[in-house]
N, C-alpha and C positions, 0 to 999 in steps of 0.2 A: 504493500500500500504506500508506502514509501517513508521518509524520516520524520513528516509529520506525525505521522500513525505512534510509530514509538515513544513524543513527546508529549502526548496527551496526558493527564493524569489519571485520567478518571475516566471518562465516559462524553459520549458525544450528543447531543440531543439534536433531536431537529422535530420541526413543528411546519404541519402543512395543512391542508384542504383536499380530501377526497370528495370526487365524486361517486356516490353509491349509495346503494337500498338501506342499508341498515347500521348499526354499530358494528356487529359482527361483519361484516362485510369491509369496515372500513378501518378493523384489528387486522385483518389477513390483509389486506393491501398495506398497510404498517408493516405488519413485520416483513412482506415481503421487500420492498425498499431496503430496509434497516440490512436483512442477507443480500440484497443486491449491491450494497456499499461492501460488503466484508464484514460488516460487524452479527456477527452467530449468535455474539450473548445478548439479546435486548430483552426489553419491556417497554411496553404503553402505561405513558404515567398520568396520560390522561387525554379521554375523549370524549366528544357531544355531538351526536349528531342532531343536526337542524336544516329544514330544508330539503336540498337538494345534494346534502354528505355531509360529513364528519369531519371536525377539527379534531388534530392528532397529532398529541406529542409525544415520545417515541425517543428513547435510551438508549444507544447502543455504550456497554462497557468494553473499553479496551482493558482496563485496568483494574480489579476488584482491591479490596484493603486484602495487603497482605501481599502481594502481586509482586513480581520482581519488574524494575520499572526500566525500560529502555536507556530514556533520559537520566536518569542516574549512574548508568554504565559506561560514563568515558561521549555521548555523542559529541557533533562540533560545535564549534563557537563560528562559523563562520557566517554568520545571519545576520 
């Protein structure tokens, strides 16, 4: 994913607009993204659907507590 990925601390979020039928509909379209970034380990930390889809935010952890951290292991300073 590249040296960003390693520098993360913690977890990445992101927050979007589905369009779709239902809530359940617009959890499977979440997580789908979240594995099409690379990120395996997620959650939905929070969703509503209204309308015409679902607001959805959506964790992907690179990092859990306890996690050996990339960024701590020597990366560069060249940024």
């Amino acid at each position: 994913m590249g040296e960003w990925f390693e520098r993360v601390l913690d977890a990445v979020d992101i927050e979007t607009f589905f369009a779709c039928k239902d809530e359940k509909e617009g959890r499977v379209l979440a997580m789908q993204l979240m594995k099409g970034f690379g990120l395996k380990d997620a959650d939905i930390v929070f969703i509503e659907h209204e309308g015409p889809g679902a607001r959805v935010r959506a964790r992907g952890y690179i990092h859990r507590a306890g996690d050996r951290y990339g960024w701590l292991e020597g990366g560069t300073d060249d940024e």
